[in-house]
Backbone as JSON, one array per atom type, in Angstrom:
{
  "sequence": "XXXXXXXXXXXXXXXXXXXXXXXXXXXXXXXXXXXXXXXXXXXXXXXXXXXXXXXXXXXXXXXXXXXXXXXXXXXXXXXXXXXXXXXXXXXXXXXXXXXXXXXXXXXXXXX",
  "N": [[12.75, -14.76, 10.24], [11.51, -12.58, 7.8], [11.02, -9.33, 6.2], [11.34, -8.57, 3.28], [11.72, -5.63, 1.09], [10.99, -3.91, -2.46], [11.67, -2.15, -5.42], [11.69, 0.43, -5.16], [12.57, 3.88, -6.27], [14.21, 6.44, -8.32], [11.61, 8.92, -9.66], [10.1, 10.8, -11.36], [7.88, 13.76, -10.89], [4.52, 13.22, -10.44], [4.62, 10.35, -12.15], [4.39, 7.01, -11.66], [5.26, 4.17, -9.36], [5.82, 1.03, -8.03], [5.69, -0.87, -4.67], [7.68, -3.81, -3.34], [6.89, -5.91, -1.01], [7.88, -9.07, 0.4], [7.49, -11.6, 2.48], [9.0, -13.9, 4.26], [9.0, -16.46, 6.79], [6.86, -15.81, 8.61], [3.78, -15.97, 9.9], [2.09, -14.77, 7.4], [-0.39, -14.81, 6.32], [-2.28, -14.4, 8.64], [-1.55, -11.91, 9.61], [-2.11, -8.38, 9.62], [-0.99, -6.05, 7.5], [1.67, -3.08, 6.86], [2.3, 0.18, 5.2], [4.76, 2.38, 5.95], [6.06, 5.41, 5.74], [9.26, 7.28, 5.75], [10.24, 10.67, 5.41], [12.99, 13.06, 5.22], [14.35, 13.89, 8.66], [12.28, 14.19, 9.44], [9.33, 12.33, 11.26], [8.53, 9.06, 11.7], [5.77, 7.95, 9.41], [1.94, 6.59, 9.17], [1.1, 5.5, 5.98], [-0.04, 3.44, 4.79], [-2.53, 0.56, 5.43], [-3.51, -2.88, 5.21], [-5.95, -5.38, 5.57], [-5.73, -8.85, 7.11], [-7.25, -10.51, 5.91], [-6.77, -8.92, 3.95], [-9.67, -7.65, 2.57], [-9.89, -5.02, 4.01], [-8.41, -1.69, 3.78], [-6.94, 0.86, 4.31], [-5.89, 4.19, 4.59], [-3.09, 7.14, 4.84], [-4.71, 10.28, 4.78], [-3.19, 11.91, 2.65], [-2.3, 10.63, 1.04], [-4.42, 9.13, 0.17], [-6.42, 7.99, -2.85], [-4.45, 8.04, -4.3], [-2.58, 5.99, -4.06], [-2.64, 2.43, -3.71], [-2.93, 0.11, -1.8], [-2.13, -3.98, -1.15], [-2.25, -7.47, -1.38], [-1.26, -10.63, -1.96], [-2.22, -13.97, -0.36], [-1.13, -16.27, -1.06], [1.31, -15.51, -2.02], [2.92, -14.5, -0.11], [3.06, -11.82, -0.71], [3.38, -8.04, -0.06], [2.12, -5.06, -1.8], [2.64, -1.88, -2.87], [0.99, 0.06, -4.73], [2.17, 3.31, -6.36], [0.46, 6.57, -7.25], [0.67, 9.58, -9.0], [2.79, 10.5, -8.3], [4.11, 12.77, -6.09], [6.4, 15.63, -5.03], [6.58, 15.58, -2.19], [6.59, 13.25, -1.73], [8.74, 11.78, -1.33], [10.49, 9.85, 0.26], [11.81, 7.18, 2.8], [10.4, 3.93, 2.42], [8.69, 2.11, 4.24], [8.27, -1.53, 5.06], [5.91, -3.24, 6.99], [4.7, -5.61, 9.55], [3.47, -7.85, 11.7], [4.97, -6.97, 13.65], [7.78, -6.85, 12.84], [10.04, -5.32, 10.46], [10.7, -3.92, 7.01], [13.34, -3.58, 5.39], [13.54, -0.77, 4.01], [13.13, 1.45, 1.44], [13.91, 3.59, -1.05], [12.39, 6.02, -2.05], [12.63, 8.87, -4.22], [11.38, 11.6, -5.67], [11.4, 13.56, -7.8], [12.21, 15.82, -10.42]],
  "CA": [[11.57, -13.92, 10.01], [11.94, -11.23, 7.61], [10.41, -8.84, 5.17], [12.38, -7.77, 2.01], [11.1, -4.55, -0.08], [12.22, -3.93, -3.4], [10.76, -1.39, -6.22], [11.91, 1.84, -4.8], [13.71, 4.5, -7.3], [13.86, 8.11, -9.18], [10.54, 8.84, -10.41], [9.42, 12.36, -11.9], [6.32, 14.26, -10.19], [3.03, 12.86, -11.31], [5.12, 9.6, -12.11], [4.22, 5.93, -10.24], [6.21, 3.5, -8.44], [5.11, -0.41, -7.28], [6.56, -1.55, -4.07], [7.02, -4.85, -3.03], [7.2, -6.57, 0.44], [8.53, -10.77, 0.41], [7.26, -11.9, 3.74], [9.13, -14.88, 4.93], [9.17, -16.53, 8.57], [5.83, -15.63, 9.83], [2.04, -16.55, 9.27], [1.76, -14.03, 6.84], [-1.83, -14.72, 5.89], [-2.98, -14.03, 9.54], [-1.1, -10.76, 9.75], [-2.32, -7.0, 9.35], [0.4, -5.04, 6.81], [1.36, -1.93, 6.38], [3.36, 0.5, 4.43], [5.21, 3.34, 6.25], [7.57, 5.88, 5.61], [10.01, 8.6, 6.95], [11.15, 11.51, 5.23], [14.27, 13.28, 6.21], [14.01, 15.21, 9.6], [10.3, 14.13, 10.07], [8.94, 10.98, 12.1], [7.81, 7.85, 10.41], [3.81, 8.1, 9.61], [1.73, 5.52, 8.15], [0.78, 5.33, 4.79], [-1.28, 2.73, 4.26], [-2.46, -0.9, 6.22], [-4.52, -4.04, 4.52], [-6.34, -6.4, 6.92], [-5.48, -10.28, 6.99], [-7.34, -11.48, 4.56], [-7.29, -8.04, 2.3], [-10.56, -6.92, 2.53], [-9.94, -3.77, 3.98], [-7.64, -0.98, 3.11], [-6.75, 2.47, 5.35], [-4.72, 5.16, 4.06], [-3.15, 8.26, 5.16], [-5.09, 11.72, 3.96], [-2.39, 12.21, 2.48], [-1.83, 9.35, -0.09], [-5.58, 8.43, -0.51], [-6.62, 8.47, -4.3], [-3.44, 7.99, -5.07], [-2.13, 4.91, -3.26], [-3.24, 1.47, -2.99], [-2.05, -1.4, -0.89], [-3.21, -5.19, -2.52], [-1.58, -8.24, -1.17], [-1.43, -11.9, -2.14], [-1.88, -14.27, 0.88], [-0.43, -17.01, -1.34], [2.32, -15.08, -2.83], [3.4, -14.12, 0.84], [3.8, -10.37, -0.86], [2.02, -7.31, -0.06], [2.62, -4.14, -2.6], [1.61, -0.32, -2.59], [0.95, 0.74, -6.12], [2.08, 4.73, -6.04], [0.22, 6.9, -8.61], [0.17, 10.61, -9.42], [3.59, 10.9, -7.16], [4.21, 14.27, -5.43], [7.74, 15.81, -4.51], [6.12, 15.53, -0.8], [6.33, 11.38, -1.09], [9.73, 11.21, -1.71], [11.01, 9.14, 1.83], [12.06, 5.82, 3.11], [9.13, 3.55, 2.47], [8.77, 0.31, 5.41], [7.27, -1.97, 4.95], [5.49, -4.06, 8.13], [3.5, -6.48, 10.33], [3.91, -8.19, 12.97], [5.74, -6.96, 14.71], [8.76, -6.83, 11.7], [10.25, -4.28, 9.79], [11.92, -4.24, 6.17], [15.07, -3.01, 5.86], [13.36, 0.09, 3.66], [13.0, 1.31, 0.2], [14.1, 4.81, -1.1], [11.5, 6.58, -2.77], [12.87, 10.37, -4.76], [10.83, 12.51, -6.53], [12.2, 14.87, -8.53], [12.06, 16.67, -11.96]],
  "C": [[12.04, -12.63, 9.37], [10.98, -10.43, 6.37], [11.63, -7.88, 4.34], [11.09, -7.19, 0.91], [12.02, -4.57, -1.01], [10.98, -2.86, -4.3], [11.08, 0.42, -6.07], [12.82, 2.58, -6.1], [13.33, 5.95, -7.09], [12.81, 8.02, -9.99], [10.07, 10.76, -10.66], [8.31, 12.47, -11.21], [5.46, 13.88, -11.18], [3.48, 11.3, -11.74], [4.25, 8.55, -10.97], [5.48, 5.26, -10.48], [5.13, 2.36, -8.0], [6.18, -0.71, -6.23], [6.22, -2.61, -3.67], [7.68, -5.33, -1.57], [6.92, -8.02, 0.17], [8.17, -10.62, 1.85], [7.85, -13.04, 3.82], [9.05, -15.31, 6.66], [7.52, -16.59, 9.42], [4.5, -16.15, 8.96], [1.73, -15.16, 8.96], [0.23, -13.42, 6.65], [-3.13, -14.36, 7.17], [-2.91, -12.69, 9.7], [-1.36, -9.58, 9.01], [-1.2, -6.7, 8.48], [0.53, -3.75, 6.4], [2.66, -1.08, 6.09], [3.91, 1.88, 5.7], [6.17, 4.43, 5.62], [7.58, 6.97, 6.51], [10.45, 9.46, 5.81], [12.38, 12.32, 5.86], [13.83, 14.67, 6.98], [12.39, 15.12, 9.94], [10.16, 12.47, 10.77], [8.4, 10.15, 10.92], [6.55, 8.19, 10.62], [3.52, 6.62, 8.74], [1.16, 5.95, 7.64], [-0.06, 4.51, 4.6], [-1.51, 1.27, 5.08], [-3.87, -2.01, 5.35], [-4.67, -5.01, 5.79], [-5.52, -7.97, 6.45], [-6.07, -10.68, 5.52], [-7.25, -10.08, 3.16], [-8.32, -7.47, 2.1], [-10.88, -5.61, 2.64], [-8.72, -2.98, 4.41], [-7.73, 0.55, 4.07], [-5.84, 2.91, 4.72], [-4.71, 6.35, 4.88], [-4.3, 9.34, 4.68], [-4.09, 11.89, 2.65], [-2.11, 11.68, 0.96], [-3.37, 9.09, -0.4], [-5.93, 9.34, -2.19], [-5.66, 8.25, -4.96], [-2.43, 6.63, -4.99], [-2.7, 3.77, -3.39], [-2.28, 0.21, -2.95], [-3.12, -2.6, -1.64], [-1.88, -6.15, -1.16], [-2.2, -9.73, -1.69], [-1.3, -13.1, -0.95], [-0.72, -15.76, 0.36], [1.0, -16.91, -1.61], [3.46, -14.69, -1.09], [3.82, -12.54, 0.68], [2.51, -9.24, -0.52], [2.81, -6.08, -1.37], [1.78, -3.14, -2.44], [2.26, -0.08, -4.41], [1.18, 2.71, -5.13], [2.03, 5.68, -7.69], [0.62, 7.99, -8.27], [1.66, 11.15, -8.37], [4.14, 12.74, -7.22], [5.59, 14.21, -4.92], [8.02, 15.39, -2.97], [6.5, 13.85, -0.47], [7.65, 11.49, -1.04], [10.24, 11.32, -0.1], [11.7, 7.58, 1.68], [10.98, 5.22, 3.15], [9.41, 2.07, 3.12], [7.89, -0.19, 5.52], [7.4, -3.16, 6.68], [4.58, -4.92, 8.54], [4.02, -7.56, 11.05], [5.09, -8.3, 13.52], [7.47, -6.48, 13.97], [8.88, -5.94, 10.75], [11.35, -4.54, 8.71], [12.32, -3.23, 6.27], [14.85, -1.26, 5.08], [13.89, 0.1, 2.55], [13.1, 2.87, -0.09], [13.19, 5.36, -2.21], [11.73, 8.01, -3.23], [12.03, 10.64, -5.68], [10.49, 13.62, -7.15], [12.15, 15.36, -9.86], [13.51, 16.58, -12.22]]
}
């Protein structure tokens, strides 16, 4: 059972970023998902969560407008499009659901 992210990098302010989460192992298509991160010296928060089938979509304050989570139930992937990025995003981005955590994705954003 595991989830592998991939997509993370150096992106300039105002810059996007796609991340992606590979779900193997679990009944993906039943399972809630959601993006997290941690910056350094602060607690993890969440960022963003998509229901089972996708229908519906929660975001931080923080990230809304600028963010959106999507997933494929076939594809077993979920992904957070990141638009308009802010020096503020730049963290570890984890991706999750049930219960499972990927291994994290480094997100900088810098000039």
């Amino acid at each position: 059972v595991q989830l592998v992210e991939s997509g993370g990098g150096l992106v300039q302010p105002g810059g996007s970023l796609r991340l992606s989460c590979a779900a193997s192992g679990l009944v993906f298509r039943l399972s809630v998902m959601n993006w997290y991160r941690q910056a350094p010296g602060k607690e993890r928060e969440l960022v963003a969560s998509i229901s089972s089938t996708g229908s519906t979509t929660t975001y931080a304050d923080s990230v809304k407008d600028r963010f959106t989570i999507s997933r494929d139930n076939a594809k077993n992937t979920v992904w957070l499009q990141m638009n308009s990025l802010k020096p503020e995003d730049t963290a570890v981005y984890y991706c999750n659901g049930a219960g499972i955590w990927g291994q994290g994705s480094q997100v900088a954003v810098s000039s």
